[in-house]
C-alpha distance (Angstrom), angle and dihedral (degrees) to the residues before:
residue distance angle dihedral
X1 . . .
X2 3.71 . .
X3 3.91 99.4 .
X4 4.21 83.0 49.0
X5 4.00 90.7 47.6
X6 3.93 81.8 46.4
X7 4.07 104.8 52.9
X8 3.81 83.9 44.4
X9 3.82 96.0 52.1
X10 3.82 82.6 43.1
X11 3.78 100.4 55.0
X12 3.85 101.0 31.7
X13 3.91 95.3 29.2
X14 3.98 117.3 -140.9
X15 3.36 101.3 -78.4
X16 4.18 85.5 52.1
X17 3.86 105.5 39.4
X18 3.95 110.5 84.9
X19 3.94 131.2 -146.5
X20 4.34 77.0 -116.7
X21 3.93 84.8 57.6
X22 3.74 101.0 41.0
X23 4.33 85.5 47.2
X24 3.72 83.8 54.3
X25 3.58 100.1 52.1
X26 3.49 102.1 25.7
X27 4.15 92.7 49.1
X28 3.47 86.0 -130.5
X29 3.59 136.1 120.7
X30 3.34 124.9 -126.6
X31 3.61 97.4 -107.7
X32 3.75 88.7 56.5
X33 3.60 95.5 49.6
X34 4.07 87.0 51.8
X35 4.24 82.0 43.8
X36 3.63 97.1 38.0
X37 4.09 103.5 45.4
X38 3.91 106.6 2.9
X39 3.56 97.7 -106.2
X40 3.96 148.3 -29.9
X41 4.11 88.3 -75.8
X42 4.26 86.5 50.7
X43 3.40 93.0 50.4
X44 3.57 96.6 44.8
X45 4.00 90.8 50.8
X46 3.92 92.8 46.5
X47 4.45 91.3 51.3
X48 4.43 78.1 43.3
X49 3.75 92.5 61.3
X50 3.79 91.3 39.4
X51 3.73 92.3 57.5
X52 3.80 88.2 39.0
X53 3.89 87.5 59.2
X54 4.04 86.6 46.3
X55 3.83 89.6 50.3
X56 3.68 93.9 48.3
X57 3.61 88.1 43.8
X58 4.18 98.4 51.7
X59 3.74 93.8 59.8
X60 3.52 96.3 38.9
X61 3.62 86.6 57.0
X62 3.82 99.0 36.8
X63 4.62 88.8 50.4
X64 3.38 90.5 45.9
X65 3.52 111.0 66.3
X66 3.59 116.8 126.6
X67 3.50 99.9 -157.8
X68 4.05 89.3 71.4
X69 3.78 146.5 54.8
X70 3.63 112.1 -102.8
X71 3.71 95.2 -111.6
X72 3.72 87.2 46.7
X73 3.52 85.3 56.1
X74 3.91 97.0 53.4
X75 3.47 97.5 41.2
X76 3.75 83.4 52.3
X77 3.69 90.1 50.6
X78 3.44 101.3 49.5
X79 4.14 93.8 47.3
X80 3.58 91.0 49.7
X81 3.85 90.1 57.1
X82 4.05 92.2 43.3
X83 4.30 80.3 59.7
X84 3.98 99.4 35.7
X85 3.80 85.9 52.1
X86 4.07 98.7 47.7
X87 3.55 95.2 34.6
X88 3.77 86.6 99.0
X89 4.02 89.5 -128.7
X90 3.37 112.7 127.4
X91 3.77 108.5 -94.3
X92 3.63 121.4 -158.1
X93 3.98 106.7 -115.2
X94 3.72 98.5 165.5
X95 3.91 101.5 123.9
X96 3.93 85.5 49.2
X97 3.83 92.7 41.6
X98 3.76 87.3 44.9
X99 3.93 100.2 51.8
X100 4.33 81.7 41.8
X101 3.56 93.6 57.3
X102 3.71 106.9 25.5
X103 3.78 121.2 22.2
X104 3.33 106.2 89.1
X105 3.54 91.5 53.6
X106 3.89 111.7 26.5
X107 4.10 105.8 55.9
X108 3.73 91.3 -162.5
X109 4.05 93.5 63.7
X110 4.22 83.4 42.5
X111 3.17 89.5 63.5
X112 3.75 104.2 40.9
X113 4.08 89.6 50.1
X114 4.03 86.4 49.3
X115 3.94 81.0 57.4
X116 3.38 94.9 56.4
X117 3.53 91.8 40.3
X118 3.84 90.3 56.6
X119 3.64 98.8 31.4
X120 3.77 86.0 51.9
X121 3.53 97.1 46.9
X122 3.92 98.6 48.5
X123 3.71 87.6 60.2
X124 3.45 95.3 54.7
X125 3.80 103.3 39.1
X126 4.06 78.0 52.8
X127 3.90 91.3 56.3
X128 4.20 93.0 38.6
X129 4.42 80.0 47.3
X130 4.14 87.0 51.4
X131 3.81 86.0 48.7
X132 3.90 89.5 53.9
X133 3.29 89.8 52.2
X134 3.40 102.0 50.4
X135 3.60 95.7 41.2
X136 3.43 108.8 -112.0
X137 3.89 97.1 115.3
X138 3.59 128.3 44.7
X139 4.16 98.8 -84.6
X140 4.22 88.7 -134.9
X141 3.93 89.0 56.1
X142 3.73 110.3 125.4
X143 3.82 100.4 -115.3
X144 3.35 91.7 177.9
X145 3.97 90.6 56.6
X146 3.27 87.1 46.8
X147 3.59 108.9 62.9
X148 3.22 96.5 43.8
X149 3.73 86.1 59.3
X150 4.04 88.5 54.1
X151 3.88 94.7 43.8
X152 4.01 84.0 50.4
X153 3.83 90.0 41.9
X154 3.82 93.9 56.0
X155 3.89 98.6 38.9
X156 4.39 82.9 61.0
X157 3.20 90.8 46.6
X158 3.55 94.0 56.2
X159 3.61 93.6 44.9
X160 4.05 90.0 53.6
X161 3.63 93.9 45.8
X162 3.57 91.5 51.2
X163 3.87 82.9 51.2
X164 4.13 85.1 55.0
X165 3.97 103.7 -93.5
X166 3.68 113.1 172.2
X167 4.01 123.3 -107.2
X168 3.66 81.3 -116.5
X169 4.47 99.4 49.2
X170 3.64 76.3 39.0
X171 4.05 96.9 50.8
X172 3.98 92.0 38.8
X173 3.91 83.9 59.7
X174 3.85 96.8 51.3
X175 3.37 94.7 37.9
X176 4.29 90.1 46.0
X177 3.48 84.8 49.0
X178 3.74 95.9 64.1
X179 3.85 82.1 64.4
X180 3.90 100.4 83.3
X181 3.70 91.4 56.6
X182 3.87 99.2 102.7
């Protein structure tokens, strides 16, 4: 119910996806959904956090691959996003749609794209840390800075691929991107 709720929040965004449409995919009525969740705006903040946990999730999975260096692992990261995101499969943008449409207005979807934001951003100052360590960036780097620049980096890029970048605008940002690690 959630993940249906979710990939029609995610193609029609909020303001675009109907009680009629969440009924249809859902198999609920609309009754139920009000019973069920509390509301189009409850349901919508309940599949947000679930994709926020999947977002979180993704890069912590992608940065912490032992079978890599930690730059390997970013640059890896951010030229498997340049492909997901000019595949032409449908990618699921809702956290980015979400804090597009919403955030300035709706402080429950602020807060879940902060989340993100942090959660996102932990992992990789972790990863840019573990390439301090190791030697492969310059130890007085800001690693902080820096994955904040990467979580920023990747949230435009998904916003110009949506838009219908190329895999290769979209590559010659990841791979430019690598370029501020010192």
């Amino acid at each position: 119910m959630i993940d249906s709720a979710g990939g029609a929040f995610a193609t029609h965004g909020y303001a675009g996806t109907t009680l009629d449409e969440l009924a249809r995919v859902t198999g609920l009525g609309k009754q139920s959904i009000y019973n069920s969740f509390g509301g189009k705006h409850e349901l919508f903040l309940r599949v947000l956090s679930s994709r926020t946990a999947e977002a979180i999730g993704a890069i912590d999975q992608a940065l912490n691959n032992p079978d890599s260096t930690p730059l390997e692992r970013i640059r890896a990261q951010m030229l498997k996003l340049a492909v997901a995101l000019s595949s032409g499969e449908p990618h699921d943008l809702l956290v980015t749609k979400a804090t597009l449409e919403l955030a300035d207005r709706d402080s429950g979807v602020a807060d879940l794209a902060m989340e993100v934001f942090k959660g996102q951003q932990k992992i990789y100052r972790q990863c840019l840390i573990d390439a301090q360590k190791s030697g492969e960036i310059d130890p007085d780097a800001d690693a902080t800075a820096l994955a904040a620049y990467f979580v920023a980096v990747s949230r435009g890029m998904e916003i110009i691929g949506k838009a219908g970048a190329s895999r290769a605008k979209l590559t010659s940002i990841a791979l430019t991107s690598l370029q501020a690690i010192p």
